[in-house]
Backbone as a ProteinNet text record, in pm:
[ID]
protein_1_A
[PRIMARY]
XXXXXXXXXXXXXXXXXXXXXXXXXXXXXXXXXXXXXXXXXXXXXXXXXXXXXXXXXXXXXXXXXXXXXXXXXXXXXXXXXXXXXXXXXXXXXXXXXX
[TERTIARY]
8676.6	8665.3	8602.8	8554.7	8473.8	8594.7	8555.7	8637.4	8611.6	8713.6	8768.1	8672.8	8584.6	8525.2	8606.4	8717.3	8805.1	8900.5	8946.3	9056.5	9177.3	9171.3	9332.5	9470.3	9514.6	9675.5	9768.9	9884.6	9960.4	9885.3	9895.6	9833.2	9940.4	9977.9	10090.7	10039.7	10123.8	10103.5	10219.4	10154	10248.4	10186.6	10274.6	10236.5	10182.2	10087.6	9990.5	10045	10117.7	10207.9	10084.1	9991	9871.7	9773.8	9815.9	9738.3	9826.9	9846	9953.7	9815.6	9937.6	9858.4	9769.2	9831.4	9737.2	9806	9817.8	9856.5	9761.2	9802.7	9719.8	9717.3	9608.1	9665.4	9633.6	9703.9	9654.7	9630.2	9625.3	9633.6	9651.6	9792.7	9815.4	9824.3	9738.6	9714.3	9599.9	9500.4	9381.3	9394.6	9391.5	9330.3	9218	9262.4	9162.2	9107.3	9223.3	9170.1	9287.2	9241.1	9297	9314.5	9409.9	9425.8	9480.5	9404.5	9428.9	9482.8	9546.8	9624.6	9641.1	9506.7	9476.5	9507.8	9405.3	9365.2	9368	9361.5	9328.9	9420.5	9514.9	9629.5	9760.3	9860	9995.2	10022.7	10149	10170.4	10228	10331.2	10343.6	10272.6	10111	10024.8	9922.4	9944.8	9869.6	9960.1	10017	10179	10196.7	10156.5	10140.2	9975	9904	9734.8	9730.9	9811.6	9753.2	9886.5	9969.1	10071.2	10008.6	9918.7	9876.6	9750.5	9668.9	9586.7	9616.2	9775.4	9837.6	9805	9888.2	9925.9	9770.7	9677.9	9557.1	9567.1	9553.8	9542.8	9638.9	9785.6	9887.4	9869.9	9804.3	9771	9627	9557	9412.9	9530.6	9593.2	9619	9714.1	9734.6	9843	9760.7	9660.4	9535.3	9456.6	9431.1	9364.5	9455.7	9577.9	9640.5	9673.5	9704.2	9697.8	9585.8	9447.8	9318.7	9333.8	9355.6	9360.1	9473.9	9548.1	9661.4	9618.5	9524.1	9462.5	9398	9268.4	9129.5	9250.9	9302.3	9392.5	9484.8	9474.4	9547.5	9725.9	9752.9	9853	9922.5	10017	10064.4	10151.4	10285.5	10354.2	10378.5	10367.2	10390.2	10519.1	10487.2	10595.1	10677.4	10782.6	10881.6	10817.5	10749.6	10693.8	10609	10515.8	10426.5	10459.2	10587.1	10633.5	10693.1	10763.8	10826.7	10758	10625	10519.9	10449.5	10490.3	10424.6	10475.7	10680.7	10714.6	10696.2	10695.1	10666.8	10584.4	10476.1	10326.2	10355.6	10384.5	10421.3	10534.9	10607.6	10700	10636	10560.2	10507.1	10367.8	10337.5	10202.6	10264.7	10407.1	10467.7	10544	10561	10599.2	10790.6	10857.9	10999.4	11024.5	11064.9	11114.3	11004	10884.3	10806.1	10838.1	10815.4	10784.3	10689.3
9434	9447	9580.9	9542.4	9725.9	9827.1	9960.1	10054.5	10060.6	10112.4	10151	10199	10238	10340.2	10385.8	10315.9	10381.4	10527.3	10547.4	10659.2	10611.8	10655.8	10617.2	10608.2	10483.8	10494.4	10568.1	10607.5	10516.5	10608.7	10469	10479.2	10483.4	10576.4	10526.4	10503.2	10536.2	10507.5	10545.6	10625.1	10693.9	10709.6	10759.7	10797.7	10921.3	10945.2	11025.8	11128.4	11253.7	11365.9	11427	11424.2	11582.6	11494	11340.6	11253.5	11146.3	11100.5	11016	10859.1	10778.5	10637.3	10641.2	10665.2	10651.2	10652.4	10573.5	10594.2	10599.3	10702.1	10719.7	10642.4	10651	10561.3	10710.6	10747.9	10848.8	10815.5	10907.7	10950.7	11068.6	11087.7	11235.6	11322.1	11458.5	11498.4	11448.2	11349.2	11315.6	11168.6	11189	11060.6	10977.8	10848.7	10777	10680.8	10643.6	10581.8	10621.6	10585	10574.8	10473.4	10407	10317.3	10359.5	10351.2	10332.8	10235.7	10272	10140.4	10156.6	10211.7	10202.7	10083.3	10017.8	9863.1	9765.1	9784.2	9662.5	9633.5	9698.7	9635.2	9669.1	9669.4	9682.3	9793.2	9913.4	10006.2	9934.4	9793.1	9715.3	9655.8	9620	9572.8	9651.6	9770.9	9958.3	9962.5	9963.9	10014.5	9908.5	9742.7	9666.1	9725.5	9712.9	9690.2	9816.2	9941.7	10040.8	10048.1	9975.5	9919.5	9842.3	9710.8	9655.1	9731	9791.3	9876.5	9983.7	10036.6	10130	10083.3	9957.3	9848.2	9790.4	9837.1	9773.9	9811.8	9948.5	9924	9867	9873.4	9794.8	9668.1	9575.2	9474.7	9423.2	9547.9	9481.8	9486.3	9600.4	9608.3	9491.3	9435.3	9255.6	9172	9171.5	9033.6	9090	9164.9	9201.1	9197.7	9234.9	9174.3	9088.8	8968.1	8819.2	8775.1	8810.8	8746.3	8838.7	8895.7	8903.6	8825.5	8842.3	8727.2	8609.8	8567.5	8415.3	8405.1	8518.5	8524.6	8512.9	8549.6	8579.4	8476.9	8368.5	8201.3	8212.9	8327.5	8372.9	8243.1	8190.9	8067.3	8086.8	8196.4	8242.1	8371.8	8429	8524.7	8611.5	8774.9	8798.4	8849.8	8887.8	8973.4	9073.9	9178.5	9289.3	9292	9118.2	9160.6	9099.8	9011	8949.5	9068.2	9116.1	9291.4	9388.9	9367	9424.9	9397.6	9263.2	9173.3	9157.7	9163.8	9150	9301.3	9398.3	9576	9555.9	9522.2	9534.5	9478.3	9344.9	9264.4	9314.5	9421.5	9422.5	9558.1	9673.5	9713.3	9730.5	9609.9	9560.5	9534.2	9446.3	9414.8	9500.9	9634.7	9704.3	9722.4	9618.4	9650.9	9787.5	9828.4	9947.1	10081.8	10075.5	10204.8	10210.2	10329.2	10402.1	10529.5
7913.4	8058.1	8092.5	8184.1	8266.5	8287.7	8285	8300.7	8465.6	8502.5	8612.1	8679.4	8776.2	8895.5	9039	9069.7	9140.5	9114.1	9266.3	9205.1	9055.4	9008.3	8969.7	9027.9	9021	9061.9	8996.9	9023.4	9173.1	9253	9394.2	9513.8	9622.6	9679.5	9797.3	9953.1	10057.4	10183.9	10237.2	10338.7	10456.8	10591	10668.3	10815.3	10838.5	10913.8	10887.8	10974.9	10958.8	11057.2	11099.6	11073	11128.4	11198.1	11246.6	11331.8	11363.9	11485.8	11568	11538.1	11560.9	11532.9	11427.9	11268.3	11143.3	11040	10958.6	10834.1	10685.9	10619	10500.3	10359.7	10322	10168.3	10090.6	9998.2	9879.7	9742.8	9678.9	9524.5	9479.3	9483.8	9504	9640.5	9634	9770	9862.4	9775	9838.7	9875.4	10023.2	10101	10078	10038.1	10036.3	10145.7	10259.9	10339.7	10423.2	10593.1	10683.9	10795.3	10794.8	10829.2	11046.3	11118.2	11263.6	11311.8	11430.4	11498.6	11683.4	11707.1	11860.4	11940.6	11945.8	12045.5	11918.4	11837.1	11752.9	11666.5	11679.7	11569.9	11628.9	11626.4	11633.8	11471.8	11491.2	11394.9	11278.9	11325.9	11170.1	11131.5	11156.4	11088.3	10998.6	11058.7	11064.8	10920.6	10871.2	10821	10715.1	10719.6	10592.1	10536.1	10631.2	10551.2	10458.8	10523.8	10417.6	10275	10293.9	10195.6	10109.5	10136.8	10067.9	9999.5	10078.9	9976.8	9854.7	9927.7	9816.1	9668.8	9718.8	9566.4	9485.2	9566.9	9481.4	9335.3	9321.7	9153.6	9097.2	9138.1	9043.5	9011.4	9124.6	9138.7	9041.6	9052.2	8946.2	8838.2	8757	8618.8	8590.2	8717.6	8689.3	8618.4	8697.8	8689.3	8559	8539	8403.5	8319	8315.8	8209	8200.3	8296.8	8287.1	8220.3	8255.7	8228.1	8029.6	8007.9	7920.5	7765.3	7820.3	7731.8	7785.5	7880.5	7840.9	7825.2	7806.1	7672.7	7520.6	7553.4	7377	7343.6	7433.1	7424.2	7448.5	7508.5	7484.8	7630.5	7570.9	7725.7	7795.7	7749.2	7827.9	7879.5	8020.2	8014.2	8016.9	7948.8	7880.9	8014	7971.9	8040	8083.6	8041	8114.5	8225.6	8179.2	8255.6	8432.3	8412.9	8512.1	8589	8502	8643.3	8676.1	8616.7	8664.6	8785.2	8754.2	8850.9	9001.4	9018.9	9079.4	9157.6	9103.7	9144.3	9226.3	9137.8	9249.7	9391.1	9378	9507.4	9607	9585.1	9696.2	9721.5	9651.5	9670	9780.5	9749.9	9842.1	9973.4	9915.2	10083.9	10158	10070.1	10183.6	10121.5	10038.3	10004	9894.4	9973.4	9847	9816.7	9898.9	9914	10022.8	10073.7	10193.3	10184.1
[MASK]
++++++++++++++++++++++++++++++++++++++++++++++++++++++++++++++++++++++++++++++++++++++++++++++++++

């Protein structure tokens, strides 16, 4: 598989204190995106989207390791990669980050 050209994860998401109506996605101290919530969104929709972007890389390294144990005929998946799996997802949805 191709190497990476993104930041590296972990990626989090918070509320942006040094700007009202914004939340940030990072990597570390550096912002990668900013997510607004003027006219066009409501703050819990402001507040999932940049949640779900947090979780992007956890989420590629799911699917690439799925796609990989089934280039490798592998049929069940293991234990790790399932609580990996479940991380990413409550992650993305918002349970248990802040």
């Amino acid at each position: 598989m191709n190497e990476a050209k993104h930041t590296p994860g972990p990626w989090v998401s918070d509320e942006r204190y040094d700007c009202k109506n914004s939340h940030s996605v990072k990597s570390g101290y550096k912002n990668l995106a900013i997510v607004n919530y003027f006219n066009i969104m409501s703050n819990e929709e402001a507040k999932a989207n940049a949640k779900l972007m947090a979780a992007a890389p956890d989420l590629l390294e799911i699917v690439k390791a799925y796609a990989a144990m089934w280039e490798e005929g592998e049929e069940n998946l293991s234990r790790t990669l399932y609580k990996k799996a479940k991380d990413a997802i409550e992650k993305a949805e918002g349970r248990g980050y802040e």
